[in-house]
C-alpha positions in Angstrom: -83.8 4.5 -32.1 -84.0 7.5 -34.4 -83.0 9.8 -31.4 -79.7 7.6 -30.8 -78.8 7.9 -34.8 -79.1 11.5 -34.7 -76.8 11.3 -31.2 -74.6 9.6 -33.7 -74.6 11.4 -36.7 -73.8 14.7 -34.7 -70.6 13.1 -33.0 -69.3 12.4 -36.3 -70.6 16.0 -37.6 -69.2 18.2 -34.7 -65.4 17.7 -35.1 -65.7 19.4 -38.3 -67.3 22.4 -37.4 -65.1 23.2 -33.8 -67.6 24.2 -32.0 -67.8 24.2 -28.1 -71.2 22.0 -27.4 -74.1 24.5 -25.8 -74.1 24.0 -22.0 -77.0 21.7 -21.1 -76.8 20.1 -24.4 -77.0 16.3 -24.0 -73.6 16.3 -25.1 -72.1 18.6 -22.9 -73.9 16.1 -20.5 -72.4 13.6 -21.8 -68.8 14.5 -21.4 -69.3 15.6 -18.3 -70.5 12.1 -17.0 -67.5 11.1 -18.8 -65.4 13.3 -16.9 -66.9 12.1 -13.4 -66.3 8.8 -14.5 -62.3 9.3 -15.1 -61.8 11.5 -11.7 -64.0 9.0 -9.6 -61.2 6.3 -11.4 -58.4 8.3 -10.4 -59.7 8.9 -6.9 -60.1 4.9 -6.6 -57.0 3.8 -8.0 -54.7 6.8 -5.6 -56.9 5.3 -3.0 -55.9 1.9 -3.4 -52.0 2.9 -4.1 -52.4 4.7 -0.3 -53.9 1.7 1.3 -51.9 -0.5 0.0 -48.5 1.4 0.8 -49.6 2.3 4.2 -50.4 -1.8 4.7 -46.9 -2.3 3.1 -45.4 0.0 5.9 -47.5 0.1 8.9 -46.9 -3.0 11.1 -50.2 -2.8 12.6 -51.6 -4.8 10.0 -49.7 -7.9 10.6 -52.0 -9.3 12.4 -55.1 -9.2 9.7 -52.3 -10.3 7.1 -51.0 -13.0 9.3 -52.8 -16.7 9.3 -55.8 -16.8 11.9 -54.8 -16.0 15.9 -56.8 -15.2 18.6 -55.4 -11.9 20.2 -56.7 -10.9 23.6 -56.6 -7.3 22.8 -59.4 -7.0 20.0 -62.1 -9.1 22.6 -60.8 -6.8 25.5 -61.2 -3.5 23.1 -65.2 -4.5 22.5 -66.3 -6.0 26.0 -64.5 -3.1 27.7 -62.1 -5.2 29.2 -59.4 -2.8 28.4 -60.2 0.9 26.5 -58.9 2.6 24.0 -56.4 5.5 25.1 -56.1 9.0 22.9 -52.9 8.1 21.9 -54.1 4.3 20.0 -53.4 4.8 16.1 -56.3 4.3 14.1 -55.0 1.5 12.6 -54.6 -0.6 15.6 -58.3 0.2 16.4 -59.0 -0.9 12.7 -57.3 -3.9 12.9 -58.8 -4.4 16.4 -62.2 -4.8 15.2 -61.7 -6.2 12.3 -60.2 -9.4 14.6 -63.1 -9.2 16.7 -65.5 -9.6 13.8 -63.5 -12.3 12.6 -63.7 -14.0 16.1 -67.4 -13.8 16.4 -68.3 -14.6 13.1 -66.0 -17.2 11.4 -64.1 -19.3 15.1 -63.7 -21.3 12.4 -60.6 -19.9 10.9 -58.7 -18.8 13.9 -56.5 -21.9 14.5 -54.1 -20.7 17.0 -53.6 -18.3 20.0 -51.3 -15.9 20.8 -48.7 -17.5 23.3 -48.0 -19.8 20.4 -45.7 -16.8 19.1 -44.7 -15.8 23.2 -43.1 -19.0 23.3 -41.5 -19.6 20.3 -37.7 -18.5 20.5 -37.5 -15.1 18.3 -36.0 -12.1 18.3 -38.3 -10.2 20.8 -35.9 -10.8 24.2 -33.4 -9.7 22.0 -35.1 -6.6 21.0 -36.1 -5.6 24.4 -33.3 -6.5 26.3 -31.1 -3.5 27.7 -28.9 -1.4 25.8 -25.4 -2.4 27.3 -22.9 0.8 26.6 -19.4 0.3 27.5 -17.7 3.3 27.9 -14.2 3.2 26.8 -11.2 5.5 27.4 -9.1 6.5 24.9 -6.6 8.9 27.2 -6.4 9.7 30.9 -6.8 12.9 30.0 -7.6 15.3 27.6 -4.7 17.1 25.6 -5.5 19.7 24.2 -4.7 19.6 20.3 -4.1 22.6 17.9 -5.5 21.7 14.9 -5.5 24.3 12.8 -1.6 24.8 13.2 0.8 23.9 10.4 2.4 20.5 10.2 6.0 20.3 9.2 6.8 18.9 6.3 9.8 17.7 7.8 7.8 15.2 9.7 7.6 12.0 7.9 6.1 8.6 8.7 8.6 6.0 10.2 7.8 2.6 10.1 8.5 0.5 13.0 10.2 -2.9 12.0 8.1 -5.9 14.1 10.6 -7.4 16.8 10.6 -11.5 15.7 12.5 -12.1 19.1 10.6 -13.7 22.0 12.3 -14.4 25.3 11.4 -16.4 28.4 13.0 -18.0 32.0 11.7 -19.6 34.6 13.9 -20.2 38.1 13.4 -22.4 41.2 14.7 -23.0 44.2 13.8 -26.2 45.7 14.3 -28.3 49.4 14.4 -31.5 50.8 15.1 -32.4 54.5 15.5 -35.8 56.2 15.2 -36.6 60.1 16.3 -39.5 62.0 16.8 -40.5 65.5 19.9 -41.7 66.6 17.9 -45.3 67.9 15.9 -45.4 64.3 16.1 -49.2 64.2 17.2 -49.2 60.0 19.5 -46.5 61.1 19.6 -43.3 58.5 21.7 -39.7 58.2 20.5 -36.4 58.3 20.6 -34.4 55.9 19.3 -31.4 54.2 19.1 -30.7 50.3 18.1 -27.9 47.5 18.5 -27.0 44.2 18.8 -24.4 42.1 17.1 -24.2 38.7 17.6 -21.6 36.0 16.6 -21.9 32.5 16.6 -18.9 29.9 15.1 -18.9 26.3 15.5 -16.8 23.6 14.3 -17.7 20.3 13.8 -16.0 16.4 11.0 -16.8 14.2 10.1 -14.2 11.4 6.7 -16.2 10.7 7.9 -17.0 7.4 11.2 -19.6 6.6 14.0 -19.2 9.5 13.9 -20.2 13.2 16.4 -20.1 15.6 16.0 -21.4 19.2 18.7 -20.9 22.3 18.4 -22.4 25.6 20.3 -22.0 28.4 19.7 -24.2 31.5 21.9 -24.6 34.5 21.6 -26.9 37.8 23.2 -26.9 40.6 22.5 -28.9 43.6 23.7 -29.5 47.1 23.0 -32.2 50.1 25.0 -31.9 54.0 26.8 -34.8 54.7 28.0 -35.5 58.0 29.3 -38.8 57.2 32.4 -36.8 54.9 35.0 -35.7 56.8 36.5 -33.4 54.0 33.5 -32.0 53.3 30.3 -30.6 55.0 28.0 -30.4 51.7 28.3 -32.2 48.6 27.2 -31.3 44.9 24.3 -33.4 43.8 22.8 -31.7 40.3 25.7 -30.2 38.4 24.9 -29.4 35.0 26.2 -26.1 32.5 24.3 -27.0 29.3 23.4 -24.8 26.0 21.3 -25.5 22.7 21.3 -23.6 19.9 19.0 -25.1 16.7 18.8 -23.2 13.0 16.1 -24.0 11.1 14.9 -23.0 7.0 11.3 -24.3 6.9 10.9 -27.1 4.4 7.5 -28.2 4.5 4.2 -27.5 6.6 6.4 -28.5 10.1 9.5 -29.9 8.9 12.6 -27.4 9.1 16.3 -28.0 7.6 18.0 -27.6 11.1 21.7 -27.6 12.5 21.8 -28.4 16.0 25.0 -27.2 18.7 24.6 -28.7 22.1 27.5 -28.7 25.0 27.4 -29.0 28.3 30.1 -29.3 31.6 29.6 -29.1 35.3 29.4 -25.8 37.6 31.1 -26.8 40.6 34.1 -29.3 41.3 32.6 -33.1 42.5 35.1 -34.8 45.0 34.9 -38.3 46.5 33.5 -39.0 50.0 36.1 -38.5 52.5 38.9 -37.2 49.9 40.3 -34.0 48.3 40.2 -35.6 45.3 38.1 -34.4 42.6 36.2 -36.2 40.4 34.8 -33.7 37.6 34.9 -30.2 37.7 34.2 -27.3 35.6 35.2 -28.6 31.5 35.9 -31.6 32.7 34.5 -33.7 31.2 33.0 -31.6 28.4 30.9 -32.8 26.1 30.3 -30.9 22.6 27.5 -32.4 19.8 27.4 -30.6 15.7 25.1 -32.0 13.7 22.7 -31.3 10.7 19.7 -32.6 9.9 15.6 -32.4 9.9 13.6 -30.8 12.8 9.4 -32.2 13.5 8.0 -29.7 15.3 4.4 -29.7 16.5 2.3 -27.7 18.9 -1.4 -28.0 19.5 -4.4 -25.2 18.9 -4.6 -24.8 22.7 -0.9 -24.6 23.3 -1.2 -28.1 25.8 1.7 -30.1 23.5 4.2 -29.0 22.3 6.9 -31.2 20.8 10.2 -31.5 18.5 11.7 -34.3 17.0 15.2 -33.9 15.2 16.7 -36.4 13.9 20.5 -36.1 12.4 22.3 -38.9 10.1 25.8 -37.4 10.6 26.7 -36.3 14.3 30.1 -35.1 15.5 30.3 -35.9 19.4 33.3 -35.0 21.8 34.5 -35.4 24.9 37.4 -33.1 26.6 38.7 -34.4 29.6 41.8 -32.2 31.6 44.7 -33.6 33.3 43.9 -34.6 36.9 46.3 -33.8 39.5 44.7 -34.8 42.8 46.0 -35.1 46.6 44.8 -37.9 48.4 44.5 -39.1 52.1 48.6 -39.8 53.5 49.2 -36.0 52.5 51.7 -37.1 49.3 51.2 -35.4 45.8 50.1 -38.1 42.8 48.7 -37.9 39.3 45.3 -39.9 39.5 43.3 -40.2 35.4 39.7 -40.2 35.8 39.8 -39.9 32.0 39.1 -44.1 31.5 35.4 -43.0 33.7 34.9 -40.8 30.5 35.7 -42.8 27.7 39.0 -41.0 27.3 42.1 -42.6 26.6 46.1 -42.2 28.3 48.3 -40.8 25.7 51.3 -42.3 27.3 52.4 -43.4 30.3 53.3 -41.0 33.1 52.9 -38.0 31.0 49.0 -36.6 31.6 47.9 -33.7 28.7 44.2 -32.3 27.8 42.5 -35.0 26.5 39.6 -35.8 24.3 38.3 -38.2 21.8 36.1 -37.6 18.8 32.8 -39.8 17.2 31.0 -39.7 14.3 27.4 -41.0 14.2 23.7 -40.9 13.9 22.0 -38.3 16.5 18.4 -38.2 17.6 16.5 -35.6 20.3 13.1 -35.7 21.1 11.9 -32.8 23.3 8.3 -32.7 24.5 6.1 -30.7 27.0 3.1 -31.8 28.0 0.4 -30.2 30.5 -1.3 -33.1 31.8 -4.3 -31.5 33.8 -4.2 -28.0 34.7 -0.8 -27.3 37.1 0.4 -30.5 36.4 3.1 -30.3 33.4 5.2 -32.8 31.8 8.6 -32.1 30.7 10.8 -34.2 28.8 14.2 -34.2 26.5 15.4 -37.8 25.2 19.0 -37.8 23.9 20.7 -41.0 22.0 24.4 -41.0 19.9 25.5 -44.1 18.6 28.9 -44.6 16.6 27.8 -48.3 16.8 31.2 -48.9 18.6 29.8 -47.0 22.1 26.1 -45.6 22.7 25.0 -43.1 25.0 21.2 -42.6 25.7 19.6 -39.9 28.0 16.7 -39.4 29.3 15.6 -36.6 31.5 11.9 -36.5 32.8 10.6 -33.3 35.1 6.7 -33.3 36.6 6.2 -29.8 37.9 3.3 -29.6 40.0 1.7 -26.1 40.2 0.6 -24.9 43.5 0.2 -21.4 43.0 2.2 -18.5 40.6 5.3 -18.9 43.3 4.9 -22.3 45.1 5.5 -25.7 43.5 7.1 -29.1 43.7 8.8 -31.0 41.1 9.3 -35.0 40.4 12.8 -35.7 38.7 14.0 -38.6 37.2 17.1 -39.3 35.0 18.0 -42.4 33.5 20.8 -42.6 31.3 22.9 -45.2 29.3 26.4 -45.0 28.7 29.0 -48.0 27.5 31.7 -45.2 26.6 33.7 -46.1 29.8 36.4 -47.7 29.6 36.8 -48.1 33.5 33.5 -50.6 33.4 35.2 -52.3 30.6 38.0 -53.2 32.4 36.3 -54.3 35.4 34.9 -57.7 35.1 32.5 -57.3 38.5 30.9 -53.7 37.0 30.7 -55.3 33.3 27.2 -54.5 32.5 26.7 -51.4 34.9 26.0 -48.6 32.4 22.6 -47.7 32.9 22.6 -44.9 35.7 19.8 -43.7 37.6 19.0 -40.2 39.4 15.5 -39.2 41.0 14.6 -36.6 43.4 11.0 -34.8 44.8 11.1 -31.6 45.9 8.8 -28.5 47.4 9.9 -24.8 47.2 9.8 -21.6 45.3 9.2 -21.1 41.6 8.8 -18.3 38.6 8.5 -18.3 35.5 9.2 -14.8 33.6 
């Protein structure tokens, strides 16, 4: 005890005098157990601060860290099963036999095996599939680029203006032939038949308010006809038609639209067995202005596509010529097809351009609809009433795709006019103003 007081007493007495203690003193002893003590800290604690970093980094250690897994490597590694190569890390061969003491001496916590993770879905397929480099062209060839000369500083930037026009066509040319023998017991006529089909589009939209949409479509059709003596063909389709629809968008797919659609025939129409002509080029001709609101609607995958305008005010106009015909017995006569049209006589005996003019409600609906793969649905339905006449089209067209230039199409065409004044007239056709036209055909077809 006394020894310890005096240990005391000098540690308190020693600042004061500054002197170094003498080497082998018990307090140079002292301090320098101290000091081991401090570096033999330091030592542990960088220690630890490695291990724990290289554990942090090195992946090798997952499987100690990870919950208990039996690994056929560690058990291979100490029966010899598999050795260890020069090129093992040392961690892997720590880690190895740390498992394998595990597995011998606590089973107990080792509660899964190693396919567990081989056949869970992960990222290791991924990881080990095959880079895939896709080499990609940029030029043909090289060009061989001075960069280090001067550029102008008359070269400026020009900015290309986007074109907001798209245009589009398709043509056909279609056939039909019918055989039969000169004993066919319903009897029949031979004949052969085509048609020609050309439609061109070309329509504005600047992705932001105003559309505009043209169509031109023309028809013109012919079937031999051995039964006319004038004649050795006669015109079956015969259509000139073009519209042209403005639109300012309103809403989400509602446009303010004005609509122009006219329409005549391409070639002359005569009557079996006759010079006489029936309809010809602008006569009749048949002229709709209207204003009104456009629906328009097409699907994500582009299989629907449809517009429905609907006009309160319509102006609708017929034009029908003067008809100077030559019939049968040779002589020259005036004959009016006009009444057929809805067209009035001005006065007796004396023949001028004619035409009459309606105001009314107008609707169109046009649709197109692919149905399965190459078969497409193609429809436009047509109705102006003035509430005094009422005419109602109704043109349907099935195109069935056989390959990019080989197709056949279904047609049908009803259509509903009480306009003429000819029916009227006649008691026995009173009634008769639905009209009917339907053909199938096979030939060529593009679209462009």
């Amino acid at each position: 005890m006394r020894n310890y007081l005096m240990l005391a007493a000098w540690l308190v007495i020693s600042p004061c005098y500054a002197q170094t203690p003498a080497e082998g003193s018990v307090l140079s002893k002292y301090e320098q157990a101290l000091d081991e003590l401090v570096q033999s800290r330091d030592e542990a604690v960088g220690q630890a601060e490695k291990t724990a970093e290289s554990i942090t980094l090195n992946p090798y250690y997952f499987r100690v860290m990870a919950p208990g897994t039996y690994y056929s490597r560690p058990l291979h590694q100490v029966m010899g099963i598999e050795g260890i190569s020069a090129n093992t890390p040392s961690a892997v061969e720590a880690s190895d036999l740390a498992l394998a003491q595990l597995y011998v001496s606590n089973p107990g916590l080792v509660d899964r095996a190693e396919t567990v993770f081989k056949e869970t879905p992960a990222l290791r397929e991924e990881i080990k599939a095959p880079e895939v480099v896709v080499e990609s062209k940029l030029a043909e060839s090289a060009v061989d680029v001075d960069l280090e000369a001067d550029v102008p500083d008359t070269i400026a930037p020009v900015a290309k203006k986007p074109n907001f026009w798209k245009f589009k066509g398709s043509a056909s040319l279609q056939f039909t032939q019918s055989y039969f023998s000169d004993n066919w017991y319903q009897g029949g006529e031979n004949n052969y038949a085509g048609i020609g089909m050309l439609t061109l589009e070309a329509n504005y939209d600047n992705q932001q308010k105003v559309q505009w949409d043209n169509k031109l479509e023309a028809q013109l059709g012919f079937q031999t006809a051995s039964s006319d003596t004038k004649h050795k063909v006669r015109v079956t389709s015969n259509l000139l038609r073009l519209t042209s629809k403005l639109g300012y968008k309103a809403a989400k797919n509602w446009f303010y639209t004005g609509q122009l659609m006219t329409y005549t025939q391409l070639a002359p129409y005569y009557e079996k067995n006759t010079d006489t002509w029936k309809a010809r080029f602008g006569t009749p001709w048949y002229l709709t202005l209207s204003v009104g609101m456009d629906y328009k609607y097409k699907s994500k995958n582009g299989k629907v596509e449809l517009s429905v305008y609907l006009s309160p005010v319509a102006y609708y106009m017929t034009y029908v010529e003067r008809l100077n015909a030559i019939l049968d017995d040779g002589t020259f006569k005036y004959r009016y097809y006009g009444d057929m049209y809805g067209v009035k006589k001005e006065n007796n005996g004396i023949y001028r351009p004619h035409s009459f003019h309606k105001f009314g409600p107008n609707f169109t609906v046009n649709s197109k609809i692919q149905i399965v793969k190459n078969v497409t649905w193609t429809s436009r339905l047509y109705w102006f009433s003035n509430f005094h006449m009422t005419l109602v089209e109704w043109e349907n067209t099935l195109d069935f795709t056989i390959n990019k230039y080989l197709s056949a199409k279904f047609y049908a065409y009803p259509r509903f006019d009480d306009s003429s004044i000819e029916y009227k007239n006649k008691h026995n056709n009173r009634g008769k103003y639905l009209m009917f036209k339907e053909w199938l055909s096979l030939g060529l077809s593009y679209n462009f």
